[in-house]
C-alpha positions as CSV (number, residue, x, y, z in Angstrom):
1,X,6.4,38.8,18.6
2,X,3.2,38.0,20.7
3,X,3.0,34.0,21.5
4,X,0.2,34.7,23.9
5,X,-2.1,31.9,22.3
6,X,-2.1,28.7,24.0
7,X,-3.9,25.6,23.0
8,X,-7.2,24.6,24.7
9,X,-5.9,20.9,24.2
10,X,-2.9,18.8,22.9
11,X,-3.8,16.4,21.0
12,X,-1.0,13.5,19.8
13,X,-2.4,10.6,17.6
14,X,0.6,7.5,18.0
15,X,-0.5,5.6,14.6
16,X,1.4,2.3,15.9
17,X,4.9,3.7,16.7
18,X,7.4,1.7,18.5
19,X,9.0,4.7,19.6
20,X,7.7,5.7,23.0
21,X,5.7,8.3,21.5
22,X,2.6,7.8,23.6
23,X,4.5,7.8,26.6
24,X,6.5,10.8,26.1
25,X,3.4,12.7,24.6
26,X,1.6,11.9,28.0
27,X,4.4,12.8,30.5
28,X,4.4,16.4,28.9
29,X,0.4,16.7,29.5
30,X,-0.8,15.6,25.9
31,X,-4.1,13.6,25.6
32,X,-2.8,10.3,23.3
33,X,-5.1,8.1,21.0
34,X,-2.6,5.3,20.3
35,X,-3.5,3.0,17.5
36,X,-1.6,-0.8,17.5
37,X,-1.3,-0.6,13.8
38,X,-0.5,2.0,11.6
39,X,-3.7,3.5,9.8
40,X,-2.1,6.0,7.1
41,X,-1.9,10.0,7.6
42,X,-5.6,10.4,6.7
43,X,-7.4,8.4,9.5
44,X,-5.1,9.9,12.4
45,X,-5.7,13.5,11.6
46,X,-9.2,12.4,10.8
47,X,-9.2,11.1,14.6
48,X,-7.4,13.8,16.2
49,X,-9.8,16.4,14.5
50,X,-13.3,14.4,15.5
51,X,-11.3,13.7,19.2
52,X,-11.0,17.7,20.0
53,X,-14.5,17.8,20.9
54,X,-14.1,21.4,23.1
55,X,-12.5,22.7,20.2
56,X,-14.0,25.8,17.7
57,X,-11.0,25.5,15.4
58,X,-8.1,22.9,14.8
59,X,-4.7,23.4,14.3
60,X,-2.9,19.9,12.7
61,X,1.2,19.5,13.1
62,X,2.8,16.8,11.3
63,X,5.2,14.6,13.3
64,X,8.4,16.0,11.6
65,X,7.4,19.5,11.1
66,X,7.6,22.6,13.3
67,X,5.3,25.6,14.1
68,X,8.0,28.5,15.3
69,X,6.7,30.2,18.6
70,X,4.3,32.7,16.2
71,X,2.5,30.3,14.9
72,X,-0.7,30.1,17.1
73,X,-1.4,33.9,17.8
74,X,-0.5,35.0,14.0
75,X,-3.4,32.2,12.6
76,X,-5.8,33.1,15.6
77,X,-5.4,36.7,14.8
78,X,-6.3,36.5,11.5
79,X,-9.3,33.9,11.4
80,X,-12.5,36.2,11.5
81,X,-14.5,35.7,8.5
82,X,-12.7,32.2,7.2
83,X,-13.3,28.8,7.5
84,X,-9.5,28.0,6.9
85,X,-6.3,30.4,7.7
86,X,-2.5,29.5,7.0
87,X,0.8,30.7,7.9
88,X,3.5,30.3,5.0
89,X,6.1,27.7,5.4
90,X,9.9,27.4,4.4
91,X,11.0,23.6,3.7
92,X,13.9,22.0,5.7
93,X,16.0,19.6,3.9
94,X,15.9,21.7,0.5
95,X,18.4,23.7,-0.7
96,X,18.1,26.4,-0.9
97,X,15.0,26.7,1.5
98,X,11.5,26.9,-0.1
99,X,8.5,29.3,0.5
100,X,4.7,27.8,0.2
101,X,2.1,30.3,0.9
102,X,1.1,33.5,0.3
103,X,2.7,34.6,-3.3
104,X,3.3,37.8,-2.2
105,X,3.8,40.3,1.1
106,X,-0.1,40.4,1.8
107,X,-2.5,38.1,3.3
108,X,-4.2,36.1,-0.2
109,X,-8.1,35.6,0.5
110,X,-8.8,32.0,-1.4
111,X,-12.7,32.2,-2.4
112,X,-12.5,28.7,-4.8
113,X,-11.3,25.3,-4.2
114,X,-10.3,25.5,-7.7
115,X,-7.0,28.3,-6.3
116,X,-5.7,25.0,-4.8
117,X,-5.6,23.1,-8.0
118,X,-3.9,25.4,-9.7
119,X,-1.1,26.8,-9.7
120,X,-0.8,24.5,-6.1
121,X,-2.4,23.8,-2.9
122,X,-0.7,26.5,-0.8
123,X,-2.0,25.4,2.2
124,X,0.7,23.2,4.3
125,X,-1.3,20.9,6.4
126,X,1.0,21.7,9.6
127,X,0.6,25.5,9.2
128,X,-3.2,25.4,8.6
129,X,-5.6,26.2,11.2
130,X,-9.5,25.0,9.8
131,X,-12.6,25.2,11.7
132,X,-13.7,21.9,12.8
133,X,-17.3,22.2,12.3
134,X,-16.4,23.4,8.6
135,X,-14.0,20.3,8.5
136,X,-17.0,17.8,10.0
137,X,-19.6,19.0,7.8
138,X,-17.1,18.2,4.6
139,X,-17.0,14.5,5.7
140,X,-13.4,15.2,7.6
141,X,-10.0,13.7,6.3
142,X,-10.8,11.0,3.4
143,X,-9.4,7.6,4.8
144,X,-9.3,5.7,2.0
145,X,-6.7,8.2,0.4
146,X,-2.7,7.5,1.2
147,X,-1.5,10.7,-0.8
148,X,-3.7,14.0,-0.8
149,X,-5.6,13.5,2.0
150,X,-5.4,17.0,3.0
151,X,-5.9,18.5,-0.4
152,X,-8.7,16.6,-0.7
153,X,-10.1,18.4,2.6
154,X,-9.5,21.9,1.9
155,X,-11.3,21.8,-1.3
156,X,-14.5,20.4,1.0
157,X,-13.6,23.1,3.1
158,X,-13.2,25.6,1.1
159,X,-17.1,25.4,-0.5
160,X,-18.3,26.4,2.5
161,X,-16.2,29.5,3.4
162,X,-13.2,31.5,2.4
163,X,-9.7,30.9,3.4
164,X,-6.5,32.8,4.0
165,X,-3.2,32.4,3.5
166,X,-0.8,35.1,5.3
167,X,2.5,36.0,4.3
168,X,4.4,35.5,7.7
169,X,6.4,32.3,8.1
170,X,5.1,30.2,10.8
171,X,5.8,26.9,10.4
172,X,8.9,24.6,8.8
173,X,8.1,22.0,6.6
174,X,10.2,19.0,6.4
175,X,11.2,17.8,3.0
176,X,12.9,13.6,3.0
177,X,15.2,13.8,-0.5
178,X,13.1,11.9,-2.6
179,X,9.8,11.9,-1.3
180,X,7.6,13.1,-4.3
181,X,9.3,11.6,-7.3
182,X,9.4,8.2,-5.4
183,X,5.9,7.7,-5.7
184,X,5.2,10.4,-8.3
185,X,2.9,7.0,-9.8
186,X,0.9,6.8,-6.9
187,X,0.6,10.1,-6.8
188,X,-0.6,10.9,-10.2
189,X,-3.1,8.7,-9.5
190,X,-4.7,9.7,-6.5
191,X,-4.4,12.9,-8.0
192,X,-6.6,12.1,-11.0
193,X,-8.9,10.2,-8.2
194,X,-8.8,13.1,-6.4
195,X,-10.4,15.8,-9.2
196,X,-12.9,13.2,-10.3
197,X,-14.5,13.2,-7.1
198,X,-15.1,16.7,-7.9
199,X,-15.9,16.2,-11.4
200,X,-19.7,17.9,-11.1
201,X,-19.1,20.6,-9.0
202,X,-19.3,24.2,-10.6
203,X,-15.7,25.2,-9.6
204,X,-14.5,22.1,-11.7
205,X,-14.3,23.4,-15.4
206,X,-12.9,21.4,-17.9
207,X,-10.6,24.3,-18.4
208,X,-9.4,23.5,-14.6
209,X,-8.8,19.9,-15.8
210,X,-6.8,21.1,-18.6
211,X,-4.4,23.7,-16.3
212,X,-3.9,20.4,-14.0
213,X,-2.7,19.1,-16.9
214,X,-0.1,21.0,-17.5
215,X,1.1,21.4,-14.2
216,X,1.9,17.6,-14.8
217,X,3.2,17.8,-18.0
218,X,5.4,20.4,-16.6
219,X,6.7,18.3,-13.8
220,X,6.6,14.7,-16.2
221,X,9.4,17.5,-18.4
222,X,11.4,18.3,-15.2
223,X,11.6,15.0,-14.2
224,X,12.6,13.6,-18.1
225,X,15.4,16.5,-17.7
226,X,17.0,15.5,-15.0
227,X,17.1,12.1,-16.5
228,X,19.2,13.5,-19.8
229,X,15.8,11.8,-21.7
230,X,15.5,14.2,-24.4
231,X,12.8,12.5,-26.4
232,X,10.4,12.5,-23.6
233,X,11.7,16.3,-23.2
234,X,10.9,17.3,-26.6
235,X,7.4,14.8,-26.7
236,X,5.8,17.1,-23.4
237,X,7.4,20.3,-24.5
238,X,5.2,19.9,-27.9
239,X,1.9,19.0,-25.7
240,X,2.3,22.2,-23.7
241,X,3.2,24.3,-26.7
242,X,0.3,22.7,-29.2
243,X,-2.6,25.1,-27.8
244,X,-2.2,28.6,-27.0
245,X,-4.3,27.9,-23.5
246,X,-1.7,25.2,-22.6
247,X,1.1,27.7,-23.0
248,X,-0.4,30.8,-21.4
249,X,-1.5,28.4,-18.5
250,X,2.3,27.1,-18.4
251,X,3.8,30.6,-18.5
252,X,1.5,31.2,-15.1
253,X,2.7,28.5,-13.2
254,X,6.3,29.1,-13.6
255,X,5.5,32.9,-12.9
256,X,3.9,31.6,-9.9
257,X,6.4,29.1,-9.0
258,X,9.7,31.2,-9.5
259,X,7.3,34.0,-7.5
260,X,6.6,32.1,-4.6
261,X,9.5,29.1,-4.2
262,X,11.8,31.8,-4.3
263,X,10.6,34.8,-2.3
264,X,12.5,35.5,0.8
265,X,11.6,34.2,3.5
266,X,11.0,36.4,6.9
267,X,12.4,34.0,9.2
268,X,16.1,34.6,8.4
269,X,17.9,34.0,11.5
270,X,16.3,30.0,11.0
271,X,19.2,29.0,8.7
């Protein structure tokens, strides 16, 4: 593997950790911007990005993720032409291990925002590299947001340029047991705050809206399963069945889910 590419900077945001992370971060040679209170997710990536002022492109890592030692040269390789490039990811702390990315052996050119609304936003904020003036001219990270911030991003991103996501693995992405469906609420909502911020834009169809949908209904039926709660199983089961556009949008995201959350990863000596 070639690991050739080094980073022109290290940059480490400490948003109001008690940890020692500033300290530590500055003994190995990273430049810190240490907050005294915690801001949210959205505001420190939004400050790292706008700090890395020598910087053509932007690579983000999230505190308790990990690029492997490819990471850098395979998303530099491959950025010609793009505004946004991507590694795949496997999840640690599922089981078995998960594959985001790429659906299938070849790099995936993304030409809409509306390829990360559905089936999913396949680009892992720690294995995407973006270009920062692409990023700046979007308006950056959304502060205001708690959940979705870097969804909300790429779609800005991604109307000015094309993006890429490559089939290698380059990065682990952890997974805490619990993390979605304990604030699957909150989520919904920003979610739904989210797309209506997009509401007039050309990629935004109403038949967009409608596959969103059913990516929720689907997971509102998953959850209601696991719960034994067969009335709210059988009450979304007829919503996604009533219109044939419902069902043939269904029967593409669990292609595309079985297809991608279960291809094997490349990166089998990590487990």
């Amino acid at each position: 593997r070639q690991r050739g590419v080094r980073p022109l900077e290290v940059i480490v945001v400490d948003d109001g950790s008690k940890d020692g992370t500033a300290d530590l971060a500055r003994s190995l040679g990273a430049r810190v911007i240490e907050k005294r209170e915690n801001e949210g997710l959205a505001a420190a990536r939004d400050d790292g990005v706008r700090a890395a002022e020598g910087a053509e492109w932007v690579a983000l890592l999230d505190d308790d993720d990990e690029w492997l030692p490819h990471h850098l040269q395979t998303v530099w390789s491959r950025r010609d032409g793009h505004v946004m490039v991507a590694g795949s990811s496997v999840t640690v702390g599922d089981d078995p291990p998960r594959h985001h990315g790429s659906p299938t052996g070849a790099p995936e050119v993304v030409r809409s925002p509306a390829r990360l609304v559905f089936p999913e936003n396949s680009f892992t904020a720690s294995a995407t590299m973006v270009h920062r003036g692409a990023l700046l001219e979007a308006g950056g990270f959304d502060r205001r947001l708690r959940y979705l911030e870097d969804l909300d991003a790429w779609l800005r991103v991604l109307e000015r340029g094309t993006g890429v996501l490559l089939a290698e693995v380059t990065c682990l992405y952890a997974v805490h047991a619990g993390q979605m469906s304990k604030h699957r609420g909150e989520m919904l909502a920003t979610s739904a705050y989210v797309m209506d911020k997009y509401a007039g834009r050309p990629w935004m169809t109403a038949a967009l809206r409608e596959r969103l949908a059913v990516v929720d209904r689907w997971d509102d039926l998953q959850a209601a399963r696991a719960e034994r709660n067969w009335a709210e199983v059988r009450r979304q089961g007829r919503w996604l069945l009533a219109k044939p556009s419902r069902a043939a949008s269904l029967t593409k995201l669990w292609a595309f889910r079985r297809h991608v959350r279960h291809r094997p990863t490349n990166a089998p000596e990590l487990f």
